[in-house]
Every structure is written in structure tokens, then in C-alpha cells.
N, C-alpha and C positions, 0 to 999 in steps of 0.2 A: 504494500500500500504506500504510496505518495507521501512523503513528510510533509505538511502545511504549514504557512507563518502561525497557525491557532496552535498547533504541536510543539514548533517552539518557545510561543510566547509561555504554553502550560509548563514545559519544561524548566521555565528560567525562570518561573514566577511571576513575570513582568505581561503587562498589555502587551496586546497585537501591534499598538501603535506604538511601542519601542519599539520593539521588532524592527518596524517598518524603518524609524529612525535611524537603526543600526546600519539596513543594507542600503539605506539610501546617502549614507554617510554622514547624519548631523551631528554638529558638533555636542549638541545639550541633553545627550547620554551619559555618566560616568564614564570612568576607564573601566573601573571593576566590573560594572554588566555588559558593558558592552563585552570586553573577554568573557564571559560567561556565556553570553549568548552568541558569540562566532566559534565559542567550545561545542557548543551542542550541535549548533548548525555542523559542525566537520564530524562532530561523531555521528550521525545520523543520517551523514550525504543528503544534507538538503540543499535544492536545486531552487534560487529564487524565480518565481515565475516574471515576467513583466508587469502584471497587476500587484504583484505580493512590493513590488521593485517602488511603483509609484503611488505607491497608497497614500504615504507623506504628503508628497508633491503634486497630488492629481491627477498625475499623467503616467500613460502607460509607456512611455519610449517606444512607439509603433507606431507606424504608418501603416494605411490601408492602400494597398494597391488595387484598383480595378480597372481591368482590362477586358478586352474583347476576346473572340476564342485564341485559344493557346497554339490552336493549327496554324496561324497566320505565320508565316515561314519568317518574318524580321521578329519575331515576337522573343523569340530568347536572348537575341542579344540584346534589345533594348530593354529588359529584364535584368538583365547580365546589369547594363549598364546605370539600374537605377540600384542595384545590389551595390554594385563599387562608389557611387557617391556617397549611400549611406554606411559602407562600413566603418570608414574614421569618426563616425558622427557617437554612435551606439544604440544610433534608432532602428528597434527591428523591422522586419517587415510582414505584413499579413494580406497576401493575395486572394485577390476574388477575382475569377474568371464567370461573369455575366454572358456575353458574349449576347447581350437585350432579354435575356431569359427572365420572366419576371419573377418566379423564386428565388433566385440567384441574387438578384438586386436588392430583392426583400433581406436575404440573410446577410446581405452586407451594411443595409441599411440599420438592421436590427444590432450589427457589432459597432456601429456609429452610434449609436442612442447606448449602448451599453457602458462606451465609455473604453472598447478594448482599442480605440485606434486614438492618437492626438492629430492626427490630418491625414490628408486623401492627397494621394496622387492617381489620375485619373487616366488612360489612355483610350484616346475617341472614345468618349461617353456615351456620343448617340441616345437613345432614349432616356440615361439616365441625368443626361446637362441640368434639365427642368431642379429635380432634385439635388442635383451638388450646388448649384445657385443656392438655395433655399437654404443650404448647408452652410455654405458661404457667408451670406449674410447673415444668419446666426451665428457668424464668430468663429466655422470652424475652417483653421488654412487648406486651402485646396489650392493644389496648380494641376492641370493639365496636358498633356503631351499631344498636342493639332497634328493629326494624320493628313492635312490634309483638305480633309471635312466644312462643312460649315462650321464658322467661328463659335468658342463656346461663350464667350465675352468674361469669361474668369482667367486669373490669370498663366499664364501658359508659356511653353517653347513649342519652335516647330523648325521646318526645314524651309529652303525656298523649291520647293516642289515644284514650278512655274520654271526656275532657273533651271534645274535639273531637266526637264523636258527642251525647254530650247537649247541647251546643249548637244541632247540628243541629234537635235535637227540640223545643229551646225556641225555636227561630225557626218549626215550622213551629206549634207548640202557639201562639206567639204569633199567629197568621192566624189562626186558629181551626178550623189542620184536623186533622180529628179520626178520618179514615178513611184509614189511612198502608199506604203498599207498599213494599217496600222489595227493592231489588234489589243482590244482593251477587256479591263476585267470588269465583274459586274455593277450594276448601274449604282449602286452605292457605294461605290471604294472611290473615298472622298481622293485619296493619294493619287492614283491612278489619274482622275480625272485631272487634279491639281496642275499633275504634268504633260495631260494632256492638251494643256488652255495653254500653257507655253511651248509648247513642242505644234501649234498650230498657227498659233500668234508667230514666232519666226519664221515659218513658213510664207507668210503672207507676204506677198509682191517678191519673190524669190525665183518666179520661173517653175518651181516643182511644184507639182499637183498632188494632192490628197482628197478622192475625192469619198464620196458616203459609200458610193457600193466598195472600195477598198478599206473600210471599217468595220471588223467585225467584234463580235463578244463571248469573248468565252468564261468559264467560272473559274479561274486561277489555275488549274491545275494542271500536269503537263499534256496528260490527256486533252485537257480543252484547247490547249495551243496546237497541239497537234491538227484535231480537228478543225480548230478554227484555220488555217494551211490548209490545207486539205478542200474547204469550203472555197476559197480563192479559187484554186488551182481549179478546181471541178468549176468553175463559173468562167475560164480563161481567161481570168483580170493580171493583167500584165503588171508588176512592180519588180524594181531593182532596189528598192532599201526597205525594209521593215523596222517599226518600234513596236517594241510587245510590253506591256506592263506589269510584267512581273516573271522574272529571272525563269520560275517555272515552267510557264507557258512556253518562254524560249526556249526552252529544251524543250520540250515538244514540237515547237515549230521548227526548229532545226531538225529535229528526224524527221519529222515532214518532206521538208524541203530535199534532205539527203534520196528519201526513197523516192520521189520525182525527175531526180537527177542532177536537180537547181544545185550548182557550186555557189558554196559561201566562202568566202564575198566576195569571191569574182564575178558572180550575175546578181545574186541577191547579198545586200551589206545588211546585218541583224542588229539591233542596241536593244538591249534589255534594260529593268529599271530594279534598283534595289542594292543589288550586289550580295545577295544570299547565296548559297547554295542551291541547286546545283552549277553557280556560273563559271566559275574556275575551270570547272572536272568537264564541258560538254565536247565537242566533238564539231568544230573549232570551240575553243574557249573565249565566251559569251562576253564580246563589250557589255558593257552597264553602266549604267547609272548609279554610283554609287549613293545611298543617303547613311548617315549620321545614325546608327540605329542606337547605339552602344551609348554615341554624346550625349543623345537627347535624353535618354533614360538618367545617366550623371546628372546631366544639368536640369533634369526638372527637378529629382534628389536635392540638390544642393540647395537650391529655390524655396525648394517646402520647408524646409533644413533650417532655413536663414528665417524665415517667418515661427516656425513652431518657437526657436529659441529667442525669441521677442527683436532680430533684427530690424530694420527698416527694407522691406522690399525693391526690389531693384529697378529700375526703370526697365520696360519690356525692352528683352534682349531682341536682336535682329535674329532672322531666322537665321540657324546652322547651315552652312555650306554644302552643296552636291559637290560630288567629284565624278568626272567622266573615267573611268578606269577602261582604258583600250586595250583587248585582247585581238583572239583571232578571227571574231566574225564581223571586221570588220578593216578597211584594208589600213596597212602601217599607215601612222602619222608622218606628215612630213617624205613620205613614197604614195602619196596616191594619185594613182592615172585618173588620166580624164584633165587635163589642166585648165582645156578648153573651157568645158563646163562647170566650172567647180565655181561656189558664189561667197566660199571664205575662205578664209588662208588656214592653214594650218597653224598658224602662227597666232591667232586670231581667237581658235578654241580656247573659253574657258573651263580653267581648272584641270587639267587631264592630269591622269597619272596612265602613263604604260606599263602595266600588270607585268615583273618579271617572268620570264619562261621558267618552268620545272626542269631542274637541272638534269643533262644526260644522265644515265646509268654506266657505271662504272665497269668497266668491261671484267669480268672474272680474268684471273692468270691461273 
């Protein structure tokens, strides 16, 4: 059975509320109980809980995470990255994956009236914005992580999603192609779209066409990029550059394309969006759009961080940077044919990093 702060305060003689004082470190304990009661505490391996930890102070050192499904493929490292801002801090973490499930919401809701979280970090709230508002104004710190999405009007980090996409288009405008298809994921993936409103806007008065029937939709996953390829081809819509919205799809769309006999990038240039997994390992390896997944997780961490421990909040940060990260489905930087036709320089592209090659294999002797 679980040693409880009641088990050691019966032990020591003393209130729960030493207790509390003890491992919350106040100074207006004795010497002598307090040694007494971190004697017992070692003989009995007790384990302070987070509530046992804030009882003094009101606060439980926790943050509530709530986030949308866990399948979303950027989702662990921005996870990853809201873990490493708070580990220097000692605020734990308590996830909730809603993912709009209205049980799900409720039980998260119910640990915020309980008193087990001191603030919310939120990613794409969606259904639940109305309620973190309401949260909000009652006092309790909430930030945000913007996918993307429509704005939640609390306060928040995001990327520039918009820049990331006209990237896209100046890397494929840089090859000189100029008959573009573009395949997007479902009608609610605010990110998608985000990058889509800039990767159309550069397009604009550029000579290269994108037009509705080379638009398709698929539901994220590699299968649906496959298909959505496949869909093109079977219609005879002619394009030499493709953007797909998410890393996965591109690898679907690239085996597409392989089994058709379309060479990439020599007839068809690919740029993915994300920089997840699988874009490294595909077959060429998947340009991308790299986003921030890891920062934005840190720095909306540090943000709630700065607010729970009564700092002054920061003026809204500018969004985190894309990076073009250029692999093989798409032709070298700086080597690309077509000179004729090409509408920017290479020189010209923001932000690129050239993904290093995987080093040869070492011959056996």
C-alpha cells in the first residue's frame, strides 16, 4: 500500500500541514521535526506526490497538456519539445489527448477545477478555444501552440506557415516548373492550409499554373498520397512539380509516381511539408519543409513557465522560422536546368539547409 503525507504526519505526531511544510521546504519548521519527519519519510520510501508537494503553496507544479490525436506524425516531437523547456523549471507534466472527443475534454476539464494542473498548454484546441478562454479569464495561465488554424486570441507561438509554403514554391519556381499539382490534406488541417495560402500567393503572376482540377485531397496518410497520384495520372493532368502536405503522403506519392515511371525530379520535382518521418529514408529523399516542431513545444513551455511563476509576459513572439531542407526529390540547389525558365535564383531561396547525404558503407576487408 502507498505511504501518504496522513501516514507520515500520524507517524511524526505532527499535522499534514507540517508535513507539507517540510517537503515544500519552509523555513518555520524546527530542525528537530523537520529530521524526524524526513526520518520517516526514508524509512518508509515515501514518494511525494505533486499535490502532497503543493499543498502549502496551492499549486500543484503541473501543467496540463492538451493536445489533439497522438497519431498526428509532428506530435512527438513537439511533445518532446514542450518536455525539455519544462525540465529545468520542475513543473511536471499531465497530458490529455482530446483529439475534440467530448469525454476526453470533460476529464480534462474536471482535472482543471480539481486543482491537479496550475496552467494549460494547449495545442490546436479546436472545439475546446471557447473553454480555455473562459479558463483564461478566470485567472488561469494558458498559452497555446497555433497549428496553423484559426487564431485562438489567447496567448500563443506559432510558425510562419504562409512563409514555409512560398518557399516551397520558390524552390520548385527555381527548377523551372511551371505546371504544379498540389495535393492537400483534409479540409481542417489548419497547417496545411496555412501553407497553402503562401505557396499560392507566390505563385501568383509567376508564369506557373496551379490550377483546381491539379488539386487534390487526401486524408494524410501514405496510402492517400498514393492515391491521391494515382487520381492525377488516371485523369492525364500533366504537372512537373508537386507540393504535398505532409511528409507522409509524399511517400506515397512518390511510389506513385515510381510505379508510373515518372522520374523524380527529372520530370516530376516533389517538396513535402513538415520534415517528419518518413522524409529522410524515401526513395529519393523527400525535400521538405521543415517546421519548428520541437521549438514551438520549448517555447510555448517557457511562456506558461514565465506566467505561472508571476513573471511579466512577453510581448507576442514573431512566428518560428520554416526551413527548406533540400534533399533528392528535388533537383540540386545552385545545379538546376532549365535556366531559361526559372523565375528565382537560387541564391534568392529562403532559409534552405541541404540535408547531408548518408555516408557510404564501409567496404569489408
Amino acid at each position: 500500500m502507498r505511504v501518504t503525507i496522513a501516514d507520515i504526519a500520524r507517524l511524526a505526531g505532527v499535522s499534514k500541514a507540517t508535513v507539507s511544510r517540510v517537503l515544500n521546504g519552509r523555513p518555520d519548521v524546527d530542525q528537530a521535526t523537520q529530521a524526524r519527519i524526513q526520518e520517516i519519510m526514508a524509512e518508509t520510501g515515501y514518494v511525494p506526490s505533486a499535490r502532497a508537494v503543493g499543498l502549502a503553496s496551492g499549486r500543484s507544479r503541473t501543467v496540463g497538456v492538451l493536445a489533439p490525436s497522438l497519431h498526428t506524425p509532428w506530435m512527438p516531437e513537439l511533445l518532446q519539445g514542450v518536455a525539455d523547456g519544462l525540465a529545468p523549471t520542475g513543473y511536471g507534466l499531465l497530458l490529455h489527448a482530446a483529439a475534440g472527443d467530448g469525454p476526453a475534454l470533460e476529464r480534462f476539464a474536471a482535472s482543471v477545477r480539481a486543482h491537479a494542473v496550475d496552467g494549460v498548454l494547449a495545442v490546436d484546441p479546436g472545439e475546446a478555444v471557447a473553454e480555455l478562454r473562459e479558463l483564461h479569464d478566470h485567472g488561469l495561465p494558458v498559452v497555446v501552440v497555433e497549428t496553423g488554424g484559426r487564431p485562438s486570441g489567447l496567448p500563443s507561438v506559432g510558425a510562419d506557415y504562409p512563409g514555409g509554403g512560398a518557399g516551397a514554391a520558390d524552390l520548385l519556381l527555381a527548377a523551372g516548373r511551371l505546371r504544379i499539382a498540389m495535393i492537400t490534406g483534409p479540409a481542417a488541417d489548419g497547417f496545411g492550409n496555412a501553407c497553402a495560402e503562401g505557396f499560392t500567393d507566390r505563385l501568383t503572376g509567376t508564369g506557373a499554373v496551379l490550377r483546381a482540377s491539379h488539386v487534390t485531397e487526401a486524408d494524410g496518410s501514405e496510402q492517400g498520397g498514393y492515391d491521391a497520384v494515382q487520381r492525377l495520372l488516371r485523369a492525364r493532368l500533366f504537372f512537373d512539380g508537386l507540393f504535398v502536405h505532409g511528409d507522409a503522403m509524399a511517400a506515397g506519392a512518390l511510389r506513385a509516381l515510381y510505379e508510373s515511371g515518372r522520374q523524380v525530379p527529372g520530370e516530376v520535382a516533389v517538396v513535402g511539408l513538415g520534415d517528419v518521418a518518413p522524409a529522410a529514408y524515401t526513395s529519393p529523399p523527400l525535400t521538405t519543409v521543415r517546421v519548428p516542431w520541437a521549438e514551438l513545444g520549448a517555447a510555448a513551455a517557457r511562456d506558461l513557465v514565465t506566467r505561472l511563476d508571476g513573471g511579466r509576459p512577453a510581448a507576442p513572439a514573431a512566428p518560428l522560422a520554416t526551413t527548406l531542407v533540400v534533399r533528392g526529390s528535388t533537383p540540386p540547389v545552385g545545379r538546376i536546368p532549365g535556366q531559361r525558365s526559372r523565375r528565382v535564383r537560387a541564391e534568392q531561396l529562403p532559409a534552405i539547409a541541404v540535408a547531408a547525404p548518408f555516408p557510404e558503407p564501409v567496404p569489408e576487408r
